[in-house]
Structures are given as structure tokens and as C-alpha cells.
N, C-alpha and C positions, 0 to 999 in steps of 0.2 A: 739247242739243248738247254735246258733249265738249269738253274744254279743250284748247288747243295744248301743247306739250311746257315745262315748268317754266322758261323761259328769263328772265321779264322779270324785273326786279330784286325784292328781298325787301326788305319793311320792315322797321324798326326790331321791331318785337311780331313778324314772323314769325321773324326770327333767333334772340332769344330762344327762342319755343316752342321752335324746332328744336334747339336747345343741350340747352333742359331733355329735350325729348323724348329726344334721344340721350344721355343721362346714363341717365335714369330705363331705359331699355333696354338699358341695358350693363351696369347695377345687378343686374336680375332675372335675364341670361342669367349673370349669374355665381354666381347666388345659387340658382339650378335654379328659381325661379318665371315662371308666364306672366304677361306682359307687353298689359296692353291698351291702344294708343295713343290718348292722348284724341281728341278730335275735334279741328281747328285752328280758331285764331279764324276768327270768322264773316266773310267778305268777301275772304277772303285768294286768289281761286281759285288761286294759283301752287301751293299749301302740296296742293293738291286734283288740281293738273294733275300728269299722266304725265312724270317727272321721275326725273334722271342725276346723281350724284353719289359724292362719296367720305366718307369719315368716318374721321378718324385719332386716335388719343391717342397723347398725350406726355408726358414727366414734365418735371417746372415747372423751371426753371430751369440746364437745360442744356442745352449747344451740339448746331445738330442731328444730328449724327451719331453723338450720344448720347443723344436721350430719345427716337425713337420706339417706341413699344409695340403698336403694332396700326394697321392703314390698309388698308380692304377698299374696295373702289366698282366702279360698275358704266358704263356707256355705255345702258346701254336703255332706254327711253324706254318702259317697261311698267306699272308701279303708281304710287299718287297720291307727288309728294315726300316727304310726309311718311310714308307707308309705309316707303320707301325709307329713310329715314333712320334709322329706329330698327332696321329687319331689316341692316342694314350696321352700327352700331354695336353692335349683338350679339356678329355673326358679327365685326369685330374684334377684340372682346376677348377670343374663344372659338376664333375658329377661322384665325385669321393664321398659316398654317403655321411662317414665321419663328421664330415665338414659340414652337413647340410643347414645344421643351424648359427653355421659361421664360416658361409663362402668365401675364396678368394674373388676380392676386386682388382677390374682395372687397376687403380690406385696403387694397390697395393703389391702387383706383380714384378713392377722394380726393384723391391726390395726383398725379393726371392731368389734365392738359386736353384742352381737344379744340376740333377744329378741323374744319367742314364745309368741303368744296367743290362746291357747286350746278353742276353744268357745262351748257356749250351745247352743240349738235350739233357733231361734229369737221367739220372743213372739210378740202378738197383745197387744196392748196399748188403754184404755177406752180415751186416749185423748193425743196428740203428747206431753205434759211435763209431760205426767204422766212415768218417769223414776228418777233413780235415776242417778243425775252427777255424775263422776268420776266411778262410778256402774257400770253400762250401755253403752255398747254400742249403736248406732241405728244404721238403715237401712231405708232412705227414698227412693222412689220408685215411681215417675211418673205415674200418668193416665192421662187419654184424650188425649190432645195434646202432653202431654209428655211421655207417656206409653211408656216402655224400656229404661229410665233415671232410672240410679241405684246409690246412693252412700253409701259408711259406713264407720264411724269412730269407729274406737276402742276405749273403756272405758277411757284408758291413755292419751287419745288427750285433753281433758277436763280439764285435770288437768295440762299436761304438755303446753297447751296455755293459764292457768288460765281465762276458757271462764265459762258462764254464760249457762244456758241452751239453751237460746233464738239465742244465741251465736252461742255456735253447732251447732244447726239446721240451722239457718241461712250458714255458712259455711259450712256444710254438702252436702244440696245441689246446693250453688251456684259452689263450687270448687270440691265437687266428683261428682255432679250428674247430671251438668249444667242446672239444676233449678235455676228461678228466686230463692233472696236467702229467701224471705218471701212465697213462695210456702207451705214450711210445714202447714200454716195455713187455706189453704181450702182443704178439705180432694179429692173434685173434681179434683185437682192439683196432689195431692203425697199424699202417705201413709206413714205411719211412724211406725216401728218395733224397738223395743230392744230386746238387749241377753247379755248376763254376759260370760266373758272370764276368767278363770285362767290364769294370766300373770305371769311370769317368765325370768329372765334374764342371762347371765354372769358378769351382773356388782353387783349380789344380791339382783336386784328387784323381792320383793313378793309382790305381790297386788291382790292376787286369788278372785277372788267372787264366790259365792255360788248360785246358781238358787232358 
């Protein structure tokens, strides 16, 4: 029987693997060699189950609107977590288009942390602040004249730019989604989704939320 989607929480040994896993994979993509993800511990099935997430580096010890380096993820709910995590941590370090005219180097990938976010299925919202700050993620989404305008901020952006709800959304879709930034409020404009992430870091960030 096949596993439900990567939702329930990760242990202590699954966070780890998944740290080193994504290290060791952003290592090789940088380095031009192929990369073979070990197997995950035994018993883990979340690490096995079809699983959503993001994978970001940063550089250590500054404010964040100064260290990030790369942050790819995805929503689909297609190959095991642990696939996902290491083919995301690649494709960060290599192919964040942001970065393109200032790659991460080998060199420079020690002195990068990183930070997963395991996410749960995005939900429907009875009203665009009906979420919880720092909680919640969103997903605002273009119709009409915007249909295929897509942006999402992860849970931690909230907190880490001490923004207000109104905030978020507003820069959610002016700068992910290129919506006007007051679009979240006619629904004819853009749709608005949240989902809850387990965050996890190697500087000892826990901030999991629970669906």
C-alpha cells in the first residue's frame, strides 16, 4: 500500500538525515558529480512517503534580507520526501534564478546553513486573513487578467520581516506574484490559500506546526 503524503511530523534522526542529505546534494551539484541519496533510516515511512517542501541556504550570521542564497520547493505531492529534498537543494544552489549573476560556490557552501520546510497540503481560507501569522504559510494565485500569477511565502517570512498580516499579503503578491500588492482583496483578482510547514534548521531552528 503506498504512503499518505509526507504530513505527519519528523523525528529527531529524520531531520538530521534530511539536513545532511541536503548538504551532501548541494555539495555535488556544485562540484559537477552525481549524487546518490542514501536510503533513509529504517522505519521512518514519512522520509519514504510522497512529500512537499522547500530548501533554502543562507549565510550565517546575518539579518534576513541579507543572507539568503538560494530557496527552490515545490507543492507536489510526487516523489518519496527524501528525493525531494536533495533534488531541491541542488537545484537551489545551481539554478535560483535570482542568483544567476552571483552563484553559490563550492567555497562558499561551508559557510551556508540551511533550512528545510516539510509543508502540508495548502488549504482553502473562508476569507484571505483568515490564517494564522507566523503559522501559516499562503499561496496567492491570480485570476482574470492575472491567471498564472503564482506567489508563496513561507510561515517564517512573517516573523522574520516582523510584518503584519495585511503586510504579507500585500508583499506576497506584489514581489512573488507580480500582483498589484492590494489584489488579495478582491477575490476576482487572486485567490488566497495557506498550509503549515515543519521548519527545521542547522542553526537549531524548530518552529513545526501542526495541520
Amino acid at each position: 500500500m503506498t504512503s499518505g503524503p509526507a504530513s505527519a511530523a519528523l523525528s529527531p534522526a529524520a531531520r538530521t538525515y534530511l539536513l545532511q542529505l541536503a548538504r551532501s546534494a548541494a555539495a555535488h551539484a556544485l562540484n559537477g558529480t552525481v549524487f546518490a541519496a542514501p536510503e533513509p533510516p529504517s522505519g521512518d515511512a514519512v522520509l519514504t512517503a510522497p512529500g512537499a517542501c522547500f530548501v533554502t541556504f543562507k549565510r550565517k550570521g546575518l539579518p534576513p534580507g541579507e543572507s539568503l542564497r538560494g530557496c527552490l520547493g515545490t507543492f507536489e505531492f510526487r516523489e518519496p520526501l527524501y528525493r525531494s529534498v536533495a533534488r531541491l537543494a541542488a537545484e537551489s544552489v545551481t539554478a535560483d534564478s535570482r542568483f544567476r549573476n552571483d552563484p553559490v560556490t563550492s567555497e562558499e557552501l561551508p559557510e551556508l546553513e540551511i533550512d528545510i520546510s516539510v509543508l502540508h497540503p495548502p488549504r482553502e481560507l473562508p476569507g484571505p486573513l483568515a490564517f494564522a501569522l507566523g503559522v501559516d504559510g499562503i499561496v496567492v494565485e491570480g485570476r482574470g487578467t492575472y491567471e498564472g500569477r503564482r506567489g508563496v511565502y513561507l510561515p517564517q517570512v512573517a516573523v522574520e520581516f516582523e510584518m503584519d498580516k495585511e503586510t504579507f499579503l500585500n508583499s506576497c503578491c506584489e514581489h512573488k506574484a507580480g500582483l498589484p500588492a492590494g489584489a488579495w482583496r478582491d477575490p476576482k483578482r487572486c485567490a488566497v490559500r495557506a498550509f503549515r510547514a515543519e521548519v527545521f534548521g542547522e542553526d537549531g531552528l524548530l518552529s513545526g506546526s501542526k495541520a
